[in-house]
C-alpha positions as CSV (number, residue, x, y, z in Angstrom):
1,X,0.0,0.0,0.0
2,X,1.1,3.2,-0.1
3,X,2.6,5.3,2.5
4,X,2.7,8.7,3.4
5,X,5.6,10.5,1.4
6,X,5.5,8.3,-1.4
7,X,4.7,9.5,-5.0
8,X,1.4,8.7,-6.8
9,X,2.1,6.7,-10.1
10,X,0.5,7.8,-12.9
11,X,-2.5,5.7,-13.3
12,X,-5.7,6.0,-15.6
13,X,-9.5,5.2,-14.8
14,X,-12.4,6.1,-16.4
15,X,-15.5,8.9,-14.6
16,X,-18.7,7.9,-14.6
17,X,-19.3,9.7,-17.8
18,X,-16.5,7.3,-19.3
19,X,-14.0,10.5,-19.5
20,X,-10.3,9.3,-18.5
21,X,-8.9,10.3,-15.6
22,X,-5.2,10.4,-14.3
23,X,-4.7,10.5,-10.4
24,X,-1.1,10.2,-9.9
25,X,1.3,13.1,-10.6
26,X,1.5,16.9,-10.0
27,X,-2.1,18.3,-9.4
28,X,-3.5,21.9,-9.2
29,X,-4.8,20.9,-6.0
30,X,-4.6,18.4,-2.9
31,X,-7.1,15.5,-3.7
32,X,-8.2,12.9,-1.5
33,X,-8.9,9.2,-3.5
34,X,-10.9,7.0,-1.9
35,X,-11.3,3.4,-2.4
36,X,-15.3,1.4,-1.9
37,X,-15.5,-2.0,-2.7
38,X,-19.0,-1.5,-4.4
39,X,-21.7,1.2,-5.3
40,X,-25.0,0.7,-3.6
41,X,-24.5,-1.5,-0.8
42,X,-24.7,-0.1,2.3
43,X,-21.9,0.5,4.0
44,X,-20.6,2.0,0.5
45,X,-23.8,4.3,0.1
46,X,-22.9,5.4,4.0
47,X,-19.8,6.4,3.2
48,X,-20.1,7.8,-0.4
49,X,-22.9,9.8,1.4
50,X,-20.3,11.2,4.3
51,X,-18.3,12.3,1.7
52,X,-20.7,14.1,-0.3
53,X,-22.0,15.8,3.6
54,X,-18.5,16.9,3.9
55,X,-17.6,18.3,0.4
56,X,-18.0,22.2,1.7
57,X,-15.4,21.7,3.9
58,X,-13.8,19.4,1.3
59,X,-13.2,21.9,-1.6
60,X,-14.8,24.9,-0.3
61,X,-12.6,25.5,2.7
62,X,-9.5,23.0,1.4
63,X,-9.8,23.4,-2.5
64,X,-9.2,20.0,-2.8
65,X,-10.6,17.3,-5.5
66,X,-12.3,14.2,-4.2
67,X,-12.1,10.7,-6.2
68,X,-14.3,7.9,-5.4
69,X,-12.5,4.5,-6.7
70,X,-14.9,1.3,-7.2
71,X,-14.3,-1.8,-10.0
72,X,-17.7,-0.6,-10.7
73,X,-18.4,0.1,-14.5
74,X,-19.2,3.7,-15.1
75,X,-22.9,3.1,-16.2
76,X,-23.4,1.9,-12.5
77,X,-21.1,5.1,-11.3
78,X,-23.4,7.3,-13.0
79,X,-26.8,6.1,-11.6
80,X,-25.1,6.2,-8.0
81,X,-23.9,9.6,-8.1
82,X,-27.0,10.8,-9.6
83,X,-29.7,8.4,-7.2
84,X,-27.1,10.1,-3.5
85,X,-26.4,13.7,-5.4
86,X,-23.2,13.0,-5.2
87,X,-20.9,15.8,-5.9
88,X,-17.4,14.5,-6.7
89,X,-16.3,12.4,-9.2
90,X,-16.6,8.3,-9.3
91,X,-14.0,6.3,-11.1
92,X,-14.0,2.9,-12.5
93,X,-11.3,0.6,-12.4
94,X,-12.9,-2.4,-13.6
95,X,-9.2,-4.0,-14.3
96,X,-7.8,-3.5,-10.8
97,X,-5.1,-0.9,-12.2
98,X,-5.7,1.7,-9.7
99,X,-6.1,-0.5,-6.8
100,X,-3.0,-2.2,-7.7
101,X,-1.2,1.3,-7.6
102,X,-2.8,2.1,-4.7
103,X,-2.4,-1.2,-2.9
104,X,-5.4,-0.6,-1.9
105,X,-6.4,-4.7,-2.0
106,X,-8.5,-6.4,0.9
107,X,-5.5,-7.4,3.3
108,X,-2.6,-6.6,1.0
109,X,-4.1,-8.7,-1.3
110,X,-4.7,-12.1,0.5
111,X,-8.4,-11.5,-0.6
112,X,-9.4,-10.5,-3.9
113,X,-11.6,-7.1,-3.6
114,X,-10.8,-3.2,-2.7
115,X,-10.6,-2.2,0.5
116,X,-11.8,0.4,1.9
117,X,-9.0,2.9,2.1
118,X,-8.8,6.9,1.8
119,X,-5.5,8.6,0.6
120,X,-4.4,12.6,0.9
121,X,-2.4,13.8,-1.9
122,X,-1.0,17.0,-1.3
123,X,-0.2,19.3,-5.2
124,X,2.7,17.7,-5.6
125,X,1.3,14.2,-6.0
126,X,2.8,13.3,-2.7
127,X,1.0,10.9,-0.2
128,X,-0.2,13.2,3.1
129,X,-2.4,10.9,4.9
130,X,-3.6,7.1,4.7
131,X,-6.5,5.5,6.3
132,X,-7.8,2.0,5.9
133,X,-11.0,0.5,7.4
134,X,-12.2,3.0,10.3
135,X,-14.9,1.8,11.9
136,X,-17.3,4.5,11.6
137,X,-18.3,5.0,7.9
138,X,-17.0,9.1,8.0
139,X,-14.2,8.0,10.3
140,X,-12.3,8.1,6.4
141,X,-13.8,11.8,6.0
142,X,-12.7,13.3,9.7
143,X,-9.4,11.9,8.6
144,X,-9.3,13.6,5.6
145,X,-10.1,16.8,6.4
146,X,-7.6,16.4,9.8
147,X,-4.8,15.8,7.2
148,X,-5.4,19.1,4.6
149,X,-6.0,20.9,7.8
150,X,-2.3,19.7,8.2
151,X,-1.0,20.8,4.7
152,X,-3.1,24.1,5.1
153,X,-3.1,25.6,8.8
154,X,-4.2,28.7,8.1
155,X,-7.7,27.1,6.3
156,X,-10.6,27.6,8.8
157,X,-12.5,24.5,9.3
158,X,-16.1,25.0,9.1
């Protein structure tokens, strides 16, 4: 998996509107990339609906861009941002690509599936902040917003 300080590869997915989308590399502003093993269940909704709660503070207060990673196609994508409102983007890795990059696999892999894991990437395409399974379903968003907090002290939190 990886860690805090590392470099994002460069790694493709498609959006829900089948647009590509690159999340490793230089950025024009932090992002946080978060991994769900699949759309409309319920833990998955819970989250993906903490998220979307939380995007104010997210973008408006942080400025960053939030990535929601499923092997989901991007025809199911689309119908679950549109059925939770959800404001950020949803991107398909239906070959595993991403996860792999990520190392974001249920228990390094042992398993087959994506594990529920969030990542801060500061401009740079730097690794900020990593948090796998919490057990509260926005225990991933408090995290995310303590670590660009951390890149940005002077942001005020709403």
């Amino acid at each position: 998996m990886l860690q805090v300080g590392q470099k994002v590869p460069h790694v493709t997915g498609l959006l829900e509107d089948g647009l590509p989308i690159e999340l490793g590399g230089p950025s024009s502003a932090p992002r946080v990339v978060y991994f769900y093993p699949k759309a409309f269940t319920p833990g998955c909704t819970k989250e993906a609906c903490s998220f979307r709660d939380a995007h104010e503070e997210l973008v408006g207060v942080h400025g960053a861009q939030v990535y929601a990673v499923s092997g989901d196609d991007p025809e199911t994508l689309a119908r679950f941002r549109a059925r939770y409102q959800l404001p950020f983007r949803l991107v398909s890795d239906t070959d595993g690509s991403i996860v792999r990059a990520f190392g974001a696999r249920l228990f390094g892999g042992l398993l087959p599936g994506i594990s529920r894991a969030t990542f801060v990437i500061d401009a740079s395409g730097t690794v900020r902040g990593v948090f796998v399974r919490q057990v509260s379903w926005d225990g991933h968003v408090k995290a995310a917003l303590k670590a660009l907090q951390a890149l940005d002290p002077a942001a005020k939190p709403l």
